[in-house]
C-alpha positions as protocol buffer text, in pm:
chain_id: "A"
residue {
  index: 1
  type: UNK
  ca { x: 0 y: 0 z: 0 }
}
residue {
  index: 2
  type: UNK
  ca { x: 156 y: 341 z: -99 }
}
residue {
  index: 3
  type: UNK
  ca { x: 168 y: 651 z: 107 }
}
residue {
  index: 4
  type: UNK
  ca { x: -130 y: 808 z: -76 }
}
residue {
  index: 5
  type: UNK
  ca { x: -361 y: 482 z: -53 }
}
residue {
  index: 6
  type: UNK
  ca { x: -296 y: 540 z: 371 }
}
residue {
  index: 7
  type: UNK
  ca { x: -355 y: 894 z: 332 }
}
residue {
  index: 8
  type: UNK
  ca { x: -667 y: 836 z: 122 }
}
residue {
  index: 9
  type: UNK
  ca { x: -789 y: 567 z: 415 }
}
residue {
  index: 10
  type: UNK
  ca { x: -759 y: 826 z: 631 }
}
residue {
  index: 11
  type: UNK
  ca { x: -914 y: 1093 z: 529 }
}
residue {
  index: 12
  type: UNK
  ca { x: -1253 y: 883 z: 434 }
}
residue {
  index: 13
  type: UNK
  ca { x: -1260 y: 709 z: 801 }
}
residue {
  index: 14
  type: UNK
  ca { x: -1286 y: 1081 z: 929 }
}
residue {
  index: 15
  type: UNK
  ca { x: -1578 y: 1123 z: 654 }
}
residue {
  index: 16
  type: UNK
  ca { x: -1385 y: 1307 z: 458 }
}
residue {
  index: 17
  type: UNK
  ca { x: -1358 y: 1284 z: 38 }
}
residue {
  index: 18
  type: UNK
  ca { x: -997 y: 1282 z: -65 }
}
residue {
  index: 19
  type: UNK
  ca { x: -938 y: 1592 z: -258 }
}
residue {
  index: 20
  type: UNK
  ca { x: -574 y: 1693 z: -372 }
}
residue {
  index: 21
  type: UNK
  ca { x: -572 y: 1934 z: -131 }
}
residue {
  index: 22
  type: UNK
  ca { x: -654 y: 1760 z: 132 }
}
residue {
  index: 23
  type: UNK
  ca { x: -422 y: 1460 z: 11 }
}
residue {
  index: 24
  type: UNK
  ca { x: -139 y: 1720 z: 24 }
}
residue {
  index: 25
  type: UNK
  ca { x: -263 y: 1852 z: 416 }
}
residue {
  index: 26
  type: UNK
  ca { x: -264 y: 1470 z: 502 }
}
residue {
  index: 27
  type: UNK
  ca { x: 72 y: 1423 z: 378 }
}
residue {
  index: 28
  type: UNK
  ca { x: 211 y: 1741 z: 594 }
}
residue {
  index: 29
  type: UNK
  ca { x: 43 y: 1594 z: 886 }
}
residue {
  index: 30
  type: UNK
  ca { x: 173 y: 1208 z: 898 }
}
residue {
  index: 31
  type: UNK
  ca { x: 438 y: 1185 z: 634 }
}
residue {
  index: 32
  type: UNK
  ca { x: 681 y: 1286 z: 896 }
}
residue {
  index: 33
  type: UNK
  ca { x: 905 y: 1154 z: 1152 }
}
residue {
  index: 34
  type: UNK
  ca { x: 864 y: 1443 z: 1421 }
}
residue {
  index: 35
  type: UNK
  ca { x: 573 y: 1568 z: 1614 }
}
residue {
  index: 36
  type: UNK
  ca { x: 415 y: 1833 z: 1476 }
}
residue {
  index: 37
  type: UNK
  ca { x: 256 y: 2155 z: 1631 }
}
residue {
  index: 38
  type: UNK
  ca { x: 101 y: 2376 z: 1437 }
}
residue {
  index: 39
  type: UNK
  ca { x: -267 y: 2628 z: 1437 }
}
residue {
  index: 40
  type: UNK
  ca { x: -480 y: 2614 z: 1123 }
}
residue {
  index: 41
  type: UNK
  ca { x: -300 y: 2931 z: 1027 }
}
residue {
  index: 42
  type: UNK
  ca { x: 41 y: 2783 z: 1047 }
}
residue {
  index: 43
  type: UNK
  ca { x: -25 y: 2503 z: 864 }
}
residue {
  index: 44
  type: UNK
  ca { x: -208 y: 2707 z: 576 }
}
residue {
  index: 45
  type: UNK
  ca { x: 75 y: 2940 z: 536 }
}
residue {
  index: 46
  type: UNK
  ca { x: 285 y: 2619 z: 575 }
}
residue {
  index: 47
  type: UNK
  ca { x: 109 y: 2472 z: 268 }
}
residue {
  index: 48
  type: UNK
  ca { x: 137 y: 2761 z: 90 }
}
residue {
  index: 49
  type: UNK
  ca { x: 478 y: 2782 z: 111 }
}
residue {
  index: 50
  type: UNK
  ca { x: 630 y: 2390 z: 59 }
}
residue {
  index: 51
  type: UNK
  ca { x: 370 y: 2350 z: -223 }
}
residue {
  index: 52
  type: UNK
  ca { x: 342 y: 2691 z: -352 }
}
residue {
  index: 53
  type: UNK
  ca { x: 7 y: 2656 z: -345 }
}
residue {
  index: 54
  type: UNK
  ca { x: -313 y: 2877 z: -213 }
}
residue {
  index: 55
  type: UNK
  ca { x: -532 y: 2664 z: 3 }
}
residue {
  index: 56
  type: UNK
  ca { x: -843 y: 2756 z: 152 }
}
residue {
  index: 57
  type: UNK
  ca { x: -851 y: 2833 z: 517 }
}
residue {
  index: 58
  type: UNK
  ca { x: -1211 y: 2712 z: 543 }
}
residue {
  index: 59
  type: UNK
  ca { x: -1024 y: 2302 z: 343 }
}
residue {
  index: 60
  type: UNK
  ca { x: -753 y: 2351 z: 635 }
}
residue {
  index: 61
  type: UNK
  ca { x: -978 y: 2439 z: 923 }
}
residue {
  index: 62
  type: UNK
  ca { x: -1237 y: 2140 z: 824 }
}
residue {
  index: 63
  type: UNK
  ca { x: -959 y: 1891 z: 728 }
}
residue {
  index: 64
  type: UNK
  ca { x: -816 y: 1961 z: 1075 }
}
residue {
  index: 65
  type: UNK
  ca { x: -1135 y: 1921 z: 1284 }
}
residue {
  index: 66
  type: UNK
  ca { x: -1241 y: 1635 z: 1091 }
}
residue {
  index: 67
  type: UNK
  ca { x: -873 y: 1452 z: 1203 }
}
residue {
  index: 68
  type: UNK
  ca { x: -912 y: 1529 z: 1560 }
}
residue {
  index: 69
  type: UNK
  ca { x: -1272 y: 1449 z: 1633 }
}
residue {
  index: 70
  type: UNK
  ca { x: -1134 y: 1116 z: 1457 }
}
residue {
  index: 71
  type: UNK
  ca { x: -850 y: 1092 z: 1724 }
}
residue {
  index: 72
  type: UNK
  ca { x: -567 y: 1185 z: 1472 }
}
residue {
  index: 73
  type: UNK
  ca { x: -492 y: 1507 z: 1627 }
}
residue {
  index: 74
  type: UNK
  ca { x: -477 y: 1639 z: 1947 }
}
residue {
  index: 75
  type: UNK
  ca { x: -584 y: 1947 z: 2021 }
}
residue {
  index: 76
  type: UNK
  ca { x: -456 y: 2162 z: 2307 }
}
residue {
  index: 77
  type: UNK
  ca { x: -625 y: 2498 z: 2403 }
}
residue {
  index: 78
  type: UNK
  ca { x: -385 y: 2765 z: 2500 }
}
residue {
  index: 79
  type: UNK
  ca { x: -672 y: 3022 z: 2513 }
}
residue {
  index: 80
  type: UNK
  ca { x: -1019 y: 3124 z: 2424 }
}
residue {
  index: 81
  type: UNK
  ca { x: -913 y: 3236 z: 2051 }
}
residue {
  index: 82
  type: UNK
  ca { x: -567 y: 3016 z: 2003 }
}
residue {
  index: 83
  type: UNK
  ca { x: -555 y: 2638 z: 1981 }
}
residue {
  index: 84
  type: UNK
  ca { x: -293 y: 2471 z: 1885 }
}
residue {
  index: 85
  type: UNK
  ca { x: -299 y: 2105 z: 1710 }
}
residue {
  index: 86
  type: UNK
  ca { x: -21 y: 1789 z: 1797 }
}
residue {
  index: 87
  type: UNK
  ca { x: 41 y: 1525 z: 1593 }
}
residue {
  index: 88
  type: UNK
  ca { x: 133 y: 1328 z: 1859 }
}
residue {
  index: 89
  type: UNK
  ca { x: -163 y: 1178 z: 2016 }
}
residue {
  index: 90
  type: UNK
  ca { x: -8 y: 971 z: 2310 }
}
residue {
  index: 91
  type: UNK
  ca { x: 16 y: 1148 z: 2652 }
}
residue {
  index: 92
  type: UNK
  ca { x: 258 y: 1416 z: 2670 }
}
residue {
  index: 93
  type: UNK
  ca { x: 381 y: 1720 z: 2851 }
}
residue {
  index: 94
  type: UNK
  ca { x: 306 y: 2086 z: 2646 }
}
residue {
  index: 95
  type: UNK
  ca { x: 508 y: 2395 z: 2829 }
}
């Protein structure tokens, strides 16, 4: 099974239809061999720059939520208007 076939699986167990775009988020996310912490802004502009490619904030936002009500994400609160998202969903210290 390649890379994309996992990243495809993925994104349709969190009910989600595999679009390029959010083939290309799921590969930032996993395809990596450090945690990553990001916001949904980060990880737009992140896209935007690797890729050089616009990407809707709405696609990143969704795609996001969609992983972590799926248990793919964790998300940790830092305040009422800033969230930030882990990769890493075993139990862990955040400073």
């Amino acid at each position: 099974m390649n890379n994309n076939s996992i990243f495809i699986k993925k994104l349709r167990s969190s009910g989600l239809r595999p679009t390029k775009q959010r083939i290309k988020i799921c590969k930032l996310l996993f395809d990596r061999k450090n945690t990553f912490h990001f916001t949904i802004n980060d990880l737009a502009k992140k896209i935007s720059e690797e890729l050089n490619e616009k990407i809707s904030l709405a696609t990143v936002y969704n795609t996001v939520h969609a992983f972590e009500k799926k248990g793919y994400l964790k998300e940790i609160a830092i305040n009422s208007d800033k969230s930030y998202f882990d990769t890493n969903i075993t139990a862990h210290h955040h400073f």
